[in-house]
N, C-alpha and C positions, 0 to 999 in steps of 0.2 A: 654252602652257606654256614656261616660259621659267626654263635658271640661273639664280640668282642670282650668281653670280662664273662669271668663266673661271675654267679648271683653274691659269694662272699666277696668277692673283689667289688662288686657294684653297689653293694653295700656302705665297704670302708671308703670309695669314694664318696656315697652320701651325704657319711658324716658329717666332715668338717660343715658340710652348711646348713647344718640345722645346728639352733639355739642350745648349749648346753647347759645350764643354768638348771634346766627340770627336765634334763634327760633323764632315762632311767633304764640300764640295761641290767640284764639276766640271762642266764646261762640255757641253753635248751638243750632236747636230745641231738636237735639236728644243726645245734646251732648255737643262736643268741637270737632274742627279742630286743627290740628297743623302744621306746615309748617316749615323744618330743611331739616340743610345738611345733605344728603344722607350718611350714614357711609360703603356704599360700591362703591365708585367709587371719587376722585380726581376732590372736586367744594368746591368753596367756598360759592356757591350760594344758597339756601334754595329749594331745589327741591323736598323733598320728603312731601308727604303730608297723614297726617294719620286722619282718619274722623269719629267718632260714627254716623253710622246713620242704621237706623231702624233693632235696635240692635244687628251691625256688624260692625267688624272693618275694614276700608277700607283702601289698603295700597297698594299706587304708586308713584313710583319714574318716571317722566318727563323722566331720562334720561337711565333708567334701565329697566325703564317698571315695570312686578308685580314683589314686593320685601316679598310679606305675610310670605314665608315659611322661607327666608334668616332673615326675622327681628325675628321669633320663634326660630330658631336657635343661633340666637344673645343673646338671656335671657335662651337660653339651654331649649327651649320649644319644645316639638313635637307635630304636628299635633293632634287631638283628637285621640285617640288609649284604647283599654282593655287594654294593657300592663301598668304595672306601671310606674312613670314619673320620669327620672332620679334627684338626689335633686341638686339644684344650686349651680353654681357657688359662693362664696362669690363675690360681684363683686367687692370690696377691694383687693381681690387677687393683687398679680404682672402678666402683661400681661408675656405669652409666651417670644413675643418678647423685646427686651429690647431694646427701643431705645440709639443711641450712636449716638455723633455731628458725622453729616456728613461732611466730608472736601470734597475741590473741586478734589483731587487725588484720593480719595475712588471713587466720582460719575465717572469721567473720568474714573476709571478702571471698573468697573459694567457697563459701554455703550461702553467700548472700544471705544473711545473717545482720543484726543489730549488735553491734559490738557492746553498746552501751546496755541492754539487756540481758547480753549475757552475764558482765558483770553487777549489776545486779541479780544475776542467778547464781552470786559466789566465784565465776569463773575470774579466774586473773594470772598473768605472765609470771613466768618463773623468771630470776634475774639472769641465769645465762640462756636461757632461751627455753620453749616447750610452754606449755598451761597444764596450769594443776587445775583438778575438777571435781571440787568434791561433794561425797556423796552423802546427806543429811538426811536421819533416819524421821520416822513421823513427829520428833517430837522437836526436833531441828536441831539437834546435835549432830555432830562431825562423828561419823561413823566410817569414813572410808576415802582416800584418796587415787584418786587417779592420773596419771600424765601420760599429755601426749606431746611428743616430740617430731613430730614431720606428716606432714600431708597426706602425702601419697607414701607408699612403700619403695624401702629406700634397702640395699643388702647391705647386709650387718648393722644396721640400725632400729631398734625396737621402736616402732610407733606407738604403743602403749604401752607403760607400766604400772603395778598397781606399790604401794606403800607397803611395806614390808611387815608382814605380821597381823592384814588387814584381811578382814571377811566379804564378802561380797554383799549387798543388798539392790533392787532395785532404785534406780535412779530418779529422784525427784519425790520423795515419800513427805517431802516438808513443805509441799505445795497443797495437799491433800485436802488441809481444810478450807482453801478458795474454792474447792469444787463439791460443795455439799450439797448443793442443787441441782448437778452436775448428774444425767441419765447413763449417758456414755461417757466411757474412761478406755484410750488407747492404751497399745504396749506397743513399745516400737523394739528396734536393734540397734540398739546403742544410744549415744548422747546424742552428736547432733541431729538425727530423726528425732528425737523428742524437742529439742531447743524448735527443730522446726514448726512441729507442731503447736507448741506454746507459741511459736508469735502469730501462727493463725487462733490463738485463744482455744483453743480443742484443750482438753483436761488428757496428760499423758504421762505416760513412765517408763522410761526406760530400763531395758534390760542390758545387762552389761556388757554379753556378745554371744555370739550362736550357737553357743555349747554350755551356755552357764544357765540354769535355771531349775529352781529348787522348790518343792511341793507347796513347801508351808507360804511362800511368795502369794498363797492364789488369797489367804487370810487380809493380803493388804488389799487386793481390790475387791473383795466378795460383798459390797455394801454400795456395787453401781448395778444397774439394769441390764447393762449392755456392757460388756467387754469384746474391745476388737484386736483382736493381734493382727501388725503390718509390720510382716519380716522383710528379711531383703528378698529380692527375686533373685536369689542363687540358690546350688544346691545346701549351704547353709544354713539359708530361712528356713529351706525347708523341712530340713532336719528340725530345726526349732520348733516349727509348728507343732512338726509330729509328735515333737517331746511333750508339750504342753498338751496337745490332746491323751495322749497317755496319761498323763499326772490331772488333769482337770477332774474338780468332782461333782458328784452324781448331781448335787444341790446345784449346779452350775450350767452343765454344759449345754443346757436349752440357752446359754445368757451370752454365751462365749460365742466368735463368731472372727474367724480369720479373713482379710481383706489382700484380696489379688488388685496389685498396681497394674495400669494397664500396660499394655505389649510395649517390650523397650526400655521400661522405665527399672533403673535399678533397686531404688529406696527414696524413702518420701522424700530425703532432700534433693533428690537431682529429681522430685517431680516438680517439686518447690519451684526448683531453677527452672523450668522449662515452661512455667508458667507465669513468670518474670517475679518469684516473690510476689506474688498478688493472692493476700490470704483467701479475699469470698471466692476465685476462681479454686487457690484450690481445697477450701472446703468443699466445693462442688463438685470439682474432681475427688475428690475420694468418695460421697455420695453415691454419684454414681458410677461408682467401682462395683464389681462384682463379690458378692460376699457369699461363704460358705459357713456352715456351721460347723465348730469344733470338731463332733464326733463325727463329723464325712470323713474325717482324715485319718480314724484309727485302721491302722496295719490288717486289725483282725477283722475288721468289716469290709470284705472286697467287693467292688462292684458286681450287683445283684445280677444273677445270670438267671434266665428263662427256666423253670423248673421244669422237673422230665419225670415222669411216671416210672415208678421201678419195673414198672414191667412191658415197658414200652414194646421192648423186643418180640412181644406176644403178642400184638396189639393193631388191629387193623387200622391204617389210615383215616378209608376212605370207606364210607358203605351208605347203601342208598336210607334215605329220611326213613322209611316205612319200617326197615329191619330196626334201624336205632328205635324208633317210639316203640316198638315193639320188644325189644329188650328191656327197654327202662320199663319200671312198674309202674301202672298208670296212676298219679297224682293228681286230684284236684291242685289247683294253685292257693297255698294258705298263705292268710298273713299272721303277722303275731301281731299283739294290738299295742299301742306308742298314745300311754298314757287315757287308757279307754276306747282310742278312736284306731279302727279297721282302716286297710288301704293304702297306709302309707310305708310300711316295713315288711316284704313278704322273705317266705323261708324258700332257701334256695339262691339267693341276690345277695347283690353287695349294694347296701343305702349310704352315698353319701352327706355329714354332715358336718357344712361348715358356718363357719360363727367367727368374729376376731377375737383376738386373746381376751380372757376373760369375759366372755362374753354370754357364759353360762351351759356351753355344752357338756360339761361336767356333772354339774346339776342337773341337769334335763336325765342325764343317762345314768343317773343314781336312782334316782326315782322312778325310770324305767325299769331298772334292774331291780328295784324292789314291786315292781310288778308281775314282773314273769318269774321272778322267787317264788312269788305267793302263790302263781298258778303252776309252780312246779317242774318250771320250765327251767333247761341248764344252762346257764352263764358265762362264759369264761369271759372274764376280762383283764384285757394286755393294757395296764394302768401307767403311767410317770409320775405319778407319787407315791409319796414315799410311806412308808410304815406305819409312824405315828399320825400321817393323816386319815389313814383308811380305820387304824385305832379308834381312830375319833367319831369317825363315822361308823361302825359295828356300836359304838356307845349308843348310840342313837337310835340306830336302826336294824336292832339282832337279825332283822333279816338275811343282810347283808354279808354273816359269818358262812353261808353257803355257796358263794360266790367260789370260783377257781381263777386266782388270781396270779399274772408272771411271778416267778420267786427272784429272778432277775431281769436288771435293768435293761439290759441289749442281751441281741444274738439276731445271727442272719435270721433275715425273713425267711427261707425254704425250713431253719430250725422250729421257727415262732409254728407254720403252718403242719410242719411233721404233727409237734405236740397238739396242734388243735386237733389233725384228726383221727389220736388217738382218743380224746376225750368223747369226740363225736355230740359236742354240744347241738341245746336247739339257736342259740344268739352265741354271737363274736362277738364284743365291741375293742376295736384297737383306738387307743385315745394316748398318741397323736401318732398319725402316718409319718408323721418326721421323725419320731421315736422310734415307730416299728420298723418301717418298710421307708428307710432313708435312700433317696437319690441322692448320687453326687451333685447333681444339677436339675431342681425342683423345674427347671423352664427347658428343658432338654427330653424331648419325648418320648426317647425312645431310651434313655435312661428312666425315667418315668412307668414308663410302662414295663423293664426287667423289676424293676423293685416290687412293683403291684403285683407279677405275675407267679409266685407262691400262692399268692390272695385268690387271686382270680381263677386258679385253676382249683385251689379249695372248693370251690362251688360246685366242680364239676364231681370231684368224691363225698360230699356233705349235700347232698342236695337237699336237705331238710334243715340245713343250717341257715340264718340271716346274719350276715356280715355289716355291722356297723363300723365302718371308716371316719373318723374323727380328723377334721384337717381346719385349715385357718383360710380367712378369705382376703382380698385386697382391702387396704385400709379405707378408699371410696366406693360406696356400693351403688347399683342402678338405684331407682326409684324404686322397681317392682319386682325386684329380685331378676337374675340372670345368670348365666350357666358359667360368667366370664368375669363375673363375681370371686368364684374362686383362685385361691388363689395356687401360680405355678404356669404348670404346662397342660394342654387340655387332655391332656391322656390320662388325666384325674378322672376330669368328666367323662370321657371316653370309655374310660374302664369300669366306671360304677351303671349299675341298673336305673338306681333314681338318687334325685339329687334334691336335701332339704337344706335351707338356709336359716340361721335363728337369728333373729337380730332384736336389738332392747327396742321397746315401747318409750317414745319421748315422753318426759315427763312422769312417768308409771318405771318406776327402778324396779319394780317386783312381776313384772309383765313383757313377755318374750311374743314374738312375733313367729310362727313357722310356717316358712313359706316352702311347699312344693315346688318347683323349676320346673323341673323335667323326672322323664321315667318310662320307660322302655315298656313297661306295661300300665300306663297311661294315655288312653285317649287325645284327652284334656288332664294339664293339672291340676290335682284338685287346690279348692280355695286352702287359704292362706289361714291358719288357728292363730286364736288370742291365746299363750298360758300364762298363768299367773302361780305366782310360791307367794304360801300363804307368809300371814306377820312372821309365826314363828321356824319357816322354814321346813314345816311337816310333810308339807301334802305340794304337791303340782298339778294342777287339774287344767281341765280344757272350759276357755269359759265359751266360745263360740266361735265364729269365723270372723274374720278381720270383720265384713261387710256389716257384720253384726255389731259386734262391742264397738268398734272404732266408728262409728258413723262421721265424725267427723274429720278424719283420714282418708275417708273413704268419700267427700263429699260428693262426688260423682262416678259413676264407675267406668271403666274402659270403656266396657259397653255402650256406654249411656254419649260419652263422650263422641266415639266413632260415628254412633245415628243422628247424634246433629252433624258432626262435619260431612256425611251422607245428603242429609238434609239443604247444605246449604252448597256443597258439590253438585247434588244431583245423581252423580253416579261417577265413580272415581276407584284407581289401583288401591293396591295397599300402602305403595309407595307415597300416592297422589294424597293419601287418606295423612299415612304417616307425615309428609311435607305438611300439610295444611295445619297439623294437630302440634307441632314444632313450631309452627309460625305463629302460634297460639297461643306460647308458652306453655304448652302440655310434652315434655320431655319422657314418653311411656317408650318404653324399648320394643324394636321390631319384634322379637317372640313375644311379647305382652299382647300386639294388635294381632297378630296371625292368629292366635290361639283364639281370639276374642271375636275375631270375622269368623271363623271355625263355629263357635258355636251360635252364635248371630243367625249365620247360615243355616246351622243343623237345626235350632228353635224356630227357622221360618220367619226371623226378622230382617233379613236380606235376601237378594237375589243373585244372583252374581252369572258373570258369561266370559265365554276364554276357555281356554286350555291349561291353565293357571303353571304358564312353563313361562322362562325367560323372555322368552319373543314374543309370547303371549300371554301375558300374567291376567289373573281375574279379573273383570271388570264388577263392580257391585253400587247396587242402589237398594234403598229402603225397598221391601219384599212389597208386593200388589197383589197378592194372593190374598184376597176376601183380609179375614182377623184371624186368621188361622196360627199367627204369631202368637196372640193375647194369649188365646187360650191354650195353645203350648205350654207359654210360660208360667201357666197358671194349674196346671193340671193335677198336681201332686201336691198345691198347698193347702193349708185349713180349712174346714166346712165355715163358713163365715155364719152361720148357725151357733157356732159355737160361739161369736163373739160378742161381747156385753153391749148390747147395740138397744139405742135409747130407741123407747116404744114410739108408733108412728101411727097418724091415720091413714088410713087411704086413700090414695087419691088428690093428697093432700097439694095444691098449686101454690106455683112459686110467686112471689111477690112482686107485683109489678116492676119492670128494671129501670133503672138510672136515666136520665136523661143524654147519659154523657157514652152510653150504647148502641145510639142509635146514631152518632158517624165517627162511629170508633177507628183507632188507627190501624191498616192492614198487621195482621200477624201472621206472614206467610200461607194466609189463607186456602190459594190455591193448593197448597202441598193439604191442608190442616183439611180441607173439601173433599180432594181426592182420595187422599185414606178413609175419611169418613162415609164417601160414595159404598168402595171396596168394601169397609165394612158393614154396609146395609145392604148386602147382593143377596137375593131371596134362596139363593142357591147354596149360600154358607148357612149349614143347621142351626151357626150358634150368630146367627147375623142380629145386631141391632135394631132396634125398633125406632120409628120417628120420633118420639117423645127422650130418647136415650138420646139422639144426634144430634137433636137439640140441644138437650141437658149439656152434654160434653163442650157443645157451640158456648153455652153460656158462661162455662166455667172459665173455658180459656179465656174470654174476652174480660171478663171480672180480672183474672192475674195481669191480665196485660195494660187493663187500665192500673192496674196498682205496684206497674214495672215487677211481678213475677216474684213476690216476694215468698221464702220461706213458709211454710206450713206444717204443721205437724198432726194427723190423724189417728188421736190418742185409741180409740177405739178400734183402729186397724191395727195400730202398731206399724203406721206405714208415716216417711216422711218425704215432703216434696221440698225439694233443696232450691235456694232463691235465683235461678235462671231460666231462661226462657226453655232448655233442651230439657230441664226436668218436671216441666209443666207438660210439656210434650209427649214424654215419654208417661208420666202418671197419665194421660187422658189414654192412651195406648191399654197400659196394663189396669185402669180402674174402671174402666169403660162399662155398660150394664150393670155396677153395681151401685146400691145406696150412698157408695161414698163421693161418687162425684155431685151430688146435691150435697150432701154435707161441705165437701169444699169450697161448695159456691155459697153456701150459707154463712162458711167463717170467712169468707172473702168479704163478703157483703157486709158483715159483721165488723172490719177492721177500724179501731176506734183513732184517734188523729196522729198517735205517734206511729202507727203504721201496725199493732199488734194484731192478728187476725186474731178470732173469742171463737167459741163453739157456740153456738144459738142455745139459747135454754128454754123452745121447743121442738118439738119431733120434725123433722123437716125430709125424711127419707124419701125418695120417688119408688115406685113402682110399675111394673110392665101394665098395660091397662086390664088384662085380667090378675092382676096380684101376683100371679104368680113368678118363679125368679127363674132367671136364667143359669145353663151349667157356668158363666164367668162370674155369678153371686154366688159359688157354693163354696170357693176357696181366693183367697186373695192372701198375698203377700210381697213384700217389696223383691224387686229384681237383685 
């Protein structure tokens, strides 16, 4: 088997077909280099570079990549083969194609295109044939001319030239101030992908072609939100891409964001076409395209591989639980405290928290970190801002100067985790996981999970570390917060211990909402905190739990909701429970009710039967266990002793009742009977007395003659919300104490526009010996 040429002979056949115009050869040791435009791809540029060196002919094109077997084919060469070699071309021949002047109505019809638009965008026919295109700088001067002369690629015919003497800029700089309002700003490759975009109205600017693009370029677009580059799907684009994520800067490249056309599709124009010219479909289509962030693409960040312990080799597998707990030093389980409050950030774990842009997770963990400064605690935080912001903030907050902060922007994740655990901090906080620990593909899970796994194995050499993960959530969130909230691949959620959500307070711009989800050392999650940042941004404090501050957010609570639809079921799945509470217009997400039947259950306010498996999920009804719920729920609150409670006689009788009580309208009676039965059973220690069963009888019928309206029990600090299930549930949890005669006093009391008053005198019942029951000694709202 035997070449047909040497590499020099295959060479000088090259030649003659590539452009000489801005060839440029030079002399080597083993040789000659030569350096010309590329004859398979649309530059003016000398990209390809062909080299004799140690007697081989080397052959690459910058923007193509390897071109060896396309330049053989070019001179009708085949690879080395037995086979005999077909004889050449004359290269005098006529090309196939025969170039013809292109006019500007031909190119408009070939892009499906408005001809009459272009020329308004300065485009217009040369008199012997071809279009000049030129290129006006921001201030709409003529900076630069282009021509193209033929369609398709035509041999020995240049379809682009540029004006002689001219510089390059990006295309369309003089449209710039139409789009001032303008969030997203494309870059496409070349002109007509821009022309295309302009007639679907998208704000765009073309780059001049796949090898030309220049740093200072990024100053024309650094004043939009969003920058998308939409290269072509060849090896070109992609070259391009990569050039531009190399050159993009620090201040940027969260904003940058390259766009993958879908499978097939060359460049916008021929999506254009394939979507008949119909701008809203393909605004939509590009939508929802796939998009990647800039810095996925640099060279030096490879795909994150599963980290390995350096001394794996030493290192047993497998060994049973007893010997592991038994090596590890025994640990209580601590937390570090998240702005005064225990529980929610323990050492050892990775806590997830996410929040939408701007949405103040930044804030929250300034403030944190100026908490565990003070208690001495070490810090590192892996930040994405930049210098003068943190500047600004040590002005503030001297604390803040003992932080160990990254000194640079990127580096692999297994580098970021090395140096953490040389620090051996007590708190991590990495603020953003797209910054630190980037996946190529945020919805890809097992990309997902190589990128976390630096992190995640952290845990297992810092086990006295708490790792705080900063990530972003989907732009619509549940009602009540959920694990699917976040946003990506669930190998987010999968891989964190616990998961907190922030989100703003409507109406209240200085009040964040943090909501618990989920958490691996979590029973039940805990309730959801109010925080507030004071006027002048000092201080972040916890004001109390959602159920607290927000009372009217919180009109009703899961809880409260499930035991009426209990109520008016009878007894029903969780499914049966969820349909009904939908049909309701009560939209609470499946983990919001499980959790909620959970402890429903655990408090004794249901009962539930089943195997609670698929084929046999729980069946549940309101509990029939004596009151043994009430005073559950009641067990840990206030001595009601404490409470400023207006002086009473003893003894003191209610006031003969209305007339309009005595054929009152049913209010699920029998249900309102039978608990009431249960709770008078002599065999429950903390059972009801007749005079109590009564009292409770009287109150509900007073709400229900006055359709259940709102009440407020300033001396409790307890409020009853205007529906029939929260009248229900207060005769439940108020039950044996003074304040269900209060309620029925300010019921009685309601003067014509419907306001219930407090009586202005003593009006409290009493057991018939005076004395109170264990359900008078604490009271507080569910």
């Amino acid at each position: 088997m035997t070449r047909p040429y040497t590499p020099a002979e295959l060479l000088e056949r090259i030649l003659p077909h590539l452009d000489k115009r801005k060839m440029r050869v030079r002399a080597t040791k083993d040789g000659k280099q030569v350096m010309a435009r590329c004859p398979f791809h649309d530059d003016d540029e000398p990209s390809l570079s062909l080299t004799l060196r140690n007697g081989k002919l080397l052959a690459h094109c910058f923007a193509c990549g390897s071109v060896y077997d396309r330049l053989l084919a070019l001179v009708d060469k085949q690879p080395a083969t037995a086979r005999p070699i077909a004889p050449r071309r004359n290269r005098q021949q006529p090309a196939t194609a025969q170039a013809q002047p292109l006019t500007l109505a031909a190119l408009a019809n070939a892009k499906r295109l408005d001809a009459e638009k272009l020329i308004a965008w300065h485009v217009r026919e040369l008199p012997d044939g071809g279009i000049e295109i030129p290129y006006r700088n921001a201030d709409g001067d003529l900076h630069t001319i282009q021509y193209r002369f033929t369609l398709e690629k035509v041999n020995g015919v240049a379809r682009f030239k540029w004006r002689s003497g001219d510089t390059r800029i990006l295309y369309g700089l003089w449209r710039l101030p139409e789009w001032g309002d303008a969030d997203t700003l494309y870059l496409c490759e070349g002109t007509s992908d821009t022309w295309t975009l302009w007639h679907a109205d998208l704000p765009a600017l073309g780059i001049p072609n796949a090898t030309t693009w220049k740093s200072e370029w990024w100053r024309e677009v650094e004043g939009f939100e969003r920058i998308v580059l939409i290269a072509d799907a060849d090896d070109a684009g992609a070259g391009l891409a990569q050039k531009l994520a190399e050159t993009c800067p620090d201040s940027l490249r969260e904003r940058v964001q390259v766009l993958q056309l879908p499978d097939g599709v060359k460049d916008a124009n021929e999506l254009w076409q394939q979507l008949d010219a119909d701008a809203e479909r393909f605004r939509a289509a590009l939508a929802s395209s796939h998009i990647l962030a800039i810095w996925q693409l640099l060279k030096q960040l490879p795909d994150c591989q599963i980290a390995r312990n350096e001394s794996e080799a030493d290192l047993p597998l497998l060994a049973p639980l007893s010997e592991l707990l038994t090596s590890d030093a025994e640990r209580e389980l601590e937390y570090v405290p998240l702005l005064g409050v225990d529980g929610l950030i323990a050492r050892g774990t990775i806590t997830l928290l996410g929040a939408h842009p701007k949405a103040g997770k930044t804030t929250l963990l300034i403030h944190a970190s100026r908490e565990w400064l003070q208690q001495n605690l070490r810090v590192v935080y892996l930040s994405e801002d930049s210098r003068p912001v943190w500047r600004e903030r040590v002005k503030r907050f001297p604390e803040l100067n003992t932080l160990t902060l990254n000194a640079i922007p990127r580096a692999h994740p297994e580098n970021w985790a090395r140096a953490i655990r040389e620090q051996e901090p007590d708190i991590v906080i990495v603020d953003t996981i797209r910054r630190f620990m980037p996946a190529k593909d945020e919805n890809d899970s097992a990309l997902v999970a190589a990128a976390l796994a630096p992190f995640v194995d952290l845990t297992q050499h810092l086990p006295r570390t708490a790792i705080v993960l900063v990530h972003h959530t989907k732009k619509s969130l549940s009602s009540e917060g959920e694990i699917t909230d976040i946003a990506g691949s669930h190998a987010f959620t999968a891989e964190a211990d616990a998961i907190l959500l922030l989100a703003p307070v409507k109406e209240q711009k200085r009040q964040r909402v943090l909501t618990p989800i989920a958490g691996r050392l979590w029973n039940l999650s805990p309730e959801p905190l109010v925080l507030e940042l004071s006027e002048d941004a000092s201080e972040y404090r916890v004001l109390g739990t959602a159920g607290e501050v927000l009372p009217e957010s919180h009109a009703q609570s899961t809880r409260e909701k499930i035991l009426h639809a209990l109520r008016v079921l009878g007894q029903a799945t969780r499914t049966e429970i969820e349909e009904h509470l939908r049909a309701s217009g009560e939209k609470i997400p499946e983990r919001t009710i499980r959790d909620a039947l959970l402890r429903l259950y655990e408090d004794g306010k249901v009962e539930r039967e089943g195997k609670g498996t698929r084929a046999e999920p729980h069946v549940y009804r309101v509990a029939n266990s004596g009151n043994l719920a009430i005073w559950q729920s009641l067990n840990t609150l206030p001595d009601c002793q404490n409470s400023a409670l207006p002086e009473t006689a003893a003894n003191e009788p209610l006031s003969a009742l209305p007339d309009l009580f005595a054929n009152r309208t049913p209010l699920v009676w029998d249900l309102v009977d039978d608990w009431l039965q249960r709770a008078s059973n002599p065999e429950d220690p903390f059972h009801l007395e007749p005079t109590e069963l009564e009292a409770i009888r009287v109150m509900l019928a007073y709400a229900e003659a006055r359709n259940f309206p709102p009440l407020t029990l300033t001396e409790y600090g307890y409020t009853i919300h205007g529906d029939m299930a929260s009248w229900l549930t207060a005769a439940e949890q108020l039950a044996g104490t003074p304040a269900i005669a209060l309620a029925t006093r300010m019921l009685h009391a309601l003067d014509a526009s419907g306001t219930p008053h407090a009586p202005t005198h003593n009006t409290l019942l009493h057991n018939g010996d005076a004395s109170r029951t264990p359900s008078q000694l604490s009271l507080e709202e569910a």
